[in-house]
N, C-alpha and C positions, 0 to 999 in steps of 0.2 A: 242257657245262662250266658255262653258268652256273646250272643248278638243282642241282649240286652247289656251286656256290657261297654259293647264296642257304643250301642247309640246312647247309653249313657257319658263316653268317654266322649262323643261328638256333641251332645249338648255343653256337656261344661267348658270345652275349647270355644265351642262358638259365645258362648256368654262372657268368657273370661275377655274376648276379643271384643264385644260390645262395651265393657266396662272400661277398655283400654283404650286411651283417646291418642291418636293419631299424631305424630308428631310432625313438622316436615321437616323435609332434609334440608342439612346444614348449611348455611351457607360459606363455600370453600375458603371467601377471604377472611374467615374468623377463626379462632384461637378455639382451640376446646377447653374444658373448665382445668385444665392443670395449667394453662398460659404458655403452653408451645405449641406451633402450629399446627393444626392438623395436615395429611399426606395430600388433600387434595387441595388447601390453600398452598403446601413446598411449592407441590408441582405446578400451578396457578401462579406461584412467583420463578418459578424455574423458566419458565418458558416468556412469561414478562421479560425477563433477563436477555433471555436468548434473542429476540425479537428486538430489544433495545440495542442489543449489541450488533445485529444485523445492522441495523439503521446507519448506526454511528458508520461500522465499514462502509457503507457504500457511499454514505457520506463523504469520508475521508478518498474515494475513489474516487468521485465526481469532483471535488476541490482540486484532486491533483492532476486529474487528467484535464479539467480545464487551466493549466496552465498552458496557454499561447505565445510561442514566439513571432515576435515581428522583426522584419528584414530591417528594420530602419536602426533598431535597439543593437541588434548582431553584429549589424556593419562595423568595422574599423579591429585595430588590434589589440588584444586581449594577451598580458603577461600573465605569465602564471607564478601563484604565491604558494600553493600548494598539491601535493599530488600524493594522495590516500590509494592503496593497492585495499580495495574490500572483500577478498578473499582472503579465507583466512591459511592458504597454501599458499601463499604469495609471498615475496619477500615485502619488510616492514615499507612504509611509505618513503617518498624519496625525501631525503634531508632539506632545510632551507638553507645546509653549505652548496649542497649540490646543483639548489634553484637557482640560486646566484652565481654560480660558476657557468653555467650552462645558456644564464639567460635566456630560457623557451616563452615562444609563442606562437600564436594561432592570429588568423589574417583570415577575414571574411570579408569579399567583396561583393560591389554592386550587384556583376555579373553572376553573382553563384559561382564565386570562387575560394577554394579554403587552402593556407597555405598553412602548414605545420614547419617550424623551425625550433633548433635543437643547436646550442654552441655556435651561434652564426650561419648555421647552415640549415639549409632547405631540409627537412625530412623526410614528409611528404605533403602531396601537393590533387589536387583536383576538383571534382565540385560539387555541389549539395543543394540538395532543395529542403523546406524548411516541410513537417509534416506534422504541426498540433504540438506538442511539445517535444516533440523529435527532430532532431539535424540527421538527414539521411545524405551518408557522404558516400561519392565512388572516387575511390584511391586509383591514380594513376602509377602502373607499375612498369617495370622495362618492358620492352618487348612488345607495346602496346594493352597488356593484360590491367586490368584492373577489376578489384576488388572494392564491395559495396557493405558496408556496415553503419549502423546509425549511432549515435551518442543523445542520448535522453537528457535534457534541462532538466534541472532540479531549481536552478534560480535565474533569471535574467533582470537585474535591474541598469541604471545607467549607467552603474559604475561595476557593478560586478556580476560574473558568471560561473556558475556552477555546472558542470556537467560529467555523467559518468558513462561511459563506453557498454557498450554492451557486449560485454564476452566473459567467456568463462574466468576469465582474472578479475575481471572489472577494476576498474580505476575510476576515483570521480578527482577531478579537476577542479579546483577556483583559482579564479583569474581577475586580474583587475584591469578597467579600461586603458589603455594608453594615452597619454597626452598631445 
């Protein structure tokens, strides 16, 4: 009795399965019948997401790394109007009483020469070659020693210049042409 049972139990599966028409599967970018999305359209826009946003960064990378400086634009002297401490262990930015008291500026020459001046005086002095959007300077210090660090453009137009140092304090700079 029960191995007639068992092929009784296998016919009526198999016929109920002939009676039952075949649906196909869903497709992910549609909504199921309650009108929110199903898991596999989320994740179908999850990863849309993820990919567009990819894009945009490398985007926004290629933009900024093809900023180019040219020797002709850099040349001559550059007053500074302001100076941002971008650390946030740092003390706050330095005053515009202070910019004006001190009147600084920076001097880039023909030769690849950069001079930093501070209150009428020399601060530091040596010289740079220019490298894609980077001014790579080596600092002439007593004793013959010198020290090489770069300062990154953020902006070069005619009239004005943006630039921040690269070190653990960081400071960005704007400056405006000299007359």
């Amino acid at each position: 009795m029960l191995v007639d049972f068992s092929k009784h139990a296998t016919r009526k599966l198999l016929e109920s399965y002939k009676e039952t028409p075949i649906k196909p599967e869903p497709d992910p970018a549609e909504n199921d019948q309650s009108g929110y999305p199903t898991m596999y359209s989320a994740i179908f826009l999850y990863l849309k997401m993820r990919i567009l946003i990819a894009i945009c960064l490398c985007s926004l990378v290629i933009i900024a790394c093809s900023i180019s400086v040219e020797k002709e634009m850099l040349t001559g002297t550059w007053d500074y109007i302001k100076i941002e401490n971008l650390s946030s262990s740092a003390q706050d930015s330095t005053s515009v009483a202070e910019l004006k008291a001190a009147e600084p500026y920076i001097r880039f020459s023909e030769q690849n020469k950069l001079q930093i001046f501070w209150a009428g005086k020399l601060l530091s002095t040596g010289i740079y070659h220019i490298d894609g959007a980077m001014i790579r300077y080596k600092e002439d210090l007593p004793d013959g020693v010198t020290r090489e660090f770069p300062f990154l453009v953020k902006k070069l137009s005619e009239n004005e210049l943006i630039f921040e140092t690269m070190s653990r304090e960081g400071t960005r700079v704007t400056a405006v042409r000299r007359n």
